[in-house]
C-alpha positions in Angstrom: 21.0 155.1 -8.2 21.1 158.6 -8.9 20.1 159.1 -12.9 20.4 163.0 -14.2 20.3 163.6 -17.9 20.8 167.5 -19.1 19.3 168.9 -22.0 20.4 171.7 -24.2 20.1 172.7 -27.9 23.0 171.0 -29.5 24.2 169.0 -26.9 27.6 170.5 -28.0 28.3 173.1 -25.1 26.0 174.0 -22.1 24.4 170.2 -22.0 28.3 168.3 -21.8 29.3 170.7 -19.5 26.8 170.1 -17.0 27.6 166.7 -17.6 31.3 167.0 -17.1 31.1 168.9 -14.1 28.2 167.2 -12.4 30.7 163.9 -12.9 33.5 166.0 -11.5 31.5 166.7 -8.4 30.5 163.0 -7.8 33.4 160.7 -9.2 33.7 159.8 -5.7 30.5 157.7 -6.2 30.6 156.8 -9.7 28.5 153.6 -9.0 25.6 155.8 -7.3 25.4 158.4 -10.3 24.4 158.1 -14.6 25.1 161.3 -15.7 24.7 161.9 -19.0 23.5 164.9 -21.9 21.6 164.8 -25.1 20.1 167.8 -27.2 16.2 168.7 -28.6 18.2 169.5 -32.3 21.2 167.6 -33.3 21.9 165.1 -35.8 24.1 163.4 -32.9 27.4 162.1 -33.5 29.3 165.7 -33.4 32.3 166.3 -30.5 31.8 168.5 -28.2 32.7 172.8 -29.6 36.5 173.1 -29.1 36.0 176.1 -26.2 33.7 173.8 -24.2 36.3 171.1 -24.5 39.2 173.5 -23.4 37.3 175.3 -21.1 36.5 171.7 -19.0 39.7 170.6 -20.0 41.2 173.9 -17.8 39.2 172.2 -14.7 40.9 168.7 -15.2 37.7 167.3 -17.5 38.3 165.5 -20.5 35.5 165.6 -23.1 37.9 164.6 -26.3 35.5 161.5 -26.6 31.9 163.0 -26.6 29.9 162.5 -29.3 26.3 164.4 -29.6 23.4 162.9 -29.4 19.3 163.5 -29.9 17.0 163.3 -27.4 14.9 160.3 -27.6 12.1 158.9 -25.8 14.3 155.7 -24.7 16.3 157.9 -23.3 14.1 160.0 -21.4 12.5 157.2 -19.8 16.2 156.1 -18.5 16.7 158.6 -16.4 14.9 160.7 -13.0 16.3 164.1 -13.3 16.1 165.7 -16.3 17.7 169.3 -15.9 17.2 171.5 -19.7 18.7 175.2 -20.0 16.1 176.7 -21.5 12.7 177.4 -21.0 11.7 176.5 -24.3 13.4 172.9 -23.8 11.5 172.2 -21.1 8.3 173.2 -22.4 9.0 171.2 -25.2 10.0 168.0 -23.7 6.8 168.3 -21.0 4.5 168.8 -24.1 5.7 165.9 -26.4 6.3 164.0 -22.8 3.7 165.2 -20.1 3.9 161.4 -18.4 7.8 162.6 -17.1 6.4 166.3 -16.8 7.7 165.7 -13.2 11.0 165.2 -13.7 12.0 167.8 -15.8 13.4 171.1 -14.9 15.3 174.0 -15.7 18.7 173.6 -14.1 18.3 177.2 -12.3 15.1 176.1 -10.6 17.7 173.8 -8.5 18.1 177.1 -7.1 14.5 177.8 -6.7 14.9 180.1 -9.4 13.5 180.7 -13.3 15.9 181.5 -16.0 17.5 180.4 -19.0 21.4 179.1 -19.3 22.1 181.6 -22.0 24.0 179.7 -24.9 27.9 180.8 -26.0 27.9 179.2 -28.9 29.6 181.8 -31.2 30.8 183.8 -29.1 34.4 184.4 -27.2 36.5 181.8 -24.8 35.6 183.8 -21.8 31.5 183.5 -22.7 32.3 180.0 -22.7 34.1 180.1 -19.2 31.1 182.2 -17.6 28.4 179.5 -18.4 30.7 176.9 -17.3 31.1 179.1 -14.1 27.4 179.7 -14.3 26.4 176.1 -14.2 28.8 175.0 -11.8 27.7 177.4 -9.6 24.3 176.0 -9.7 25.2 172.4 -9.3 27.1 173.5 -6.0 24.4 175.2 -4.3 21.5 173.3 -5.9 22.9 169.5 -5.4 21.0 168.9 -2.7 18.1 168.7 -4.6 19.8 167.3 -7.6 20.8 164.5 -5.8 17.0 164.2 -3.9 15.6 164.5 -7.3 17.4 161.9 -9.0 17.7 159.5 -6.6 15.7 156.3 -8.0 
């Protein structure tokens, strides 16, 4: 079973995108894959920002019933991939959780690369398309080791 969990801020943007279009990519499989997204600061509970929903929605990906949700420790534990978009999220969750420090990255080192998904919050509909472009780039030419990494 393949378990990847993505990480971002809010979990209202970058993190359900990921989600949605890492599920996209295998929904061929969906009883080989948990994919799933919380965030390091969120109450939990919130839908997903209106541009990230349309701008899914635009690829045939329906978000209209994802909720937020905090990162926990339970939840960590769940899963073997754990993919953040920031630096500073993964610094985070290896300091607080150095036992899974080897199974957390940041989603561009799937490319063999280091750099932060930069979050559109705030900003215009076609910010929101690049990261979604952005990310799903990444998931195309990194899922090879996506899927060796989460493999369980």
């Amino acid at each position: 079973m393949h378990r990847v969990l993505f990480i971002c801020t809010a979990n209202i943007c970058r993190s359900p995108m990921a989600m949605g279009l890492l599920r996209r990519r295998t929904a061929t499989q969906p009883d080989q894959w948990i994919i799933e997204s919380a965030g390091t600061w969120t109450e939990g509970g919130e839908p997903a920002a209106l541009k990230t929903m349309q701008v899914l929605k635009n690829r045939g990906i329906d978000l209209e019933n994802f909720e937020s949700r905090i990162l926990t420790d339970e939840l960590l534990q769940a899963f073997n991939l754990i993919l953040t978009m920031e630096r500073g999220h993964k610094e985070a969750i290896r300091v607080e959780f150095p036992e899974l420090a080897n199974r957390v990255f940041l989603l561009s080192e799937m490319l063999n690369q280091d750099y932060d998904i930069e979050d559109p919050i705030g900003k215009s509909f076609s910010a929101f398309e690049e990261t979604a472009k952005e990310i799903d780039e990444i998931l195309v030419k990194g899922f090879r080791k996506i899927y060796e990494l989460s493999e369980g």
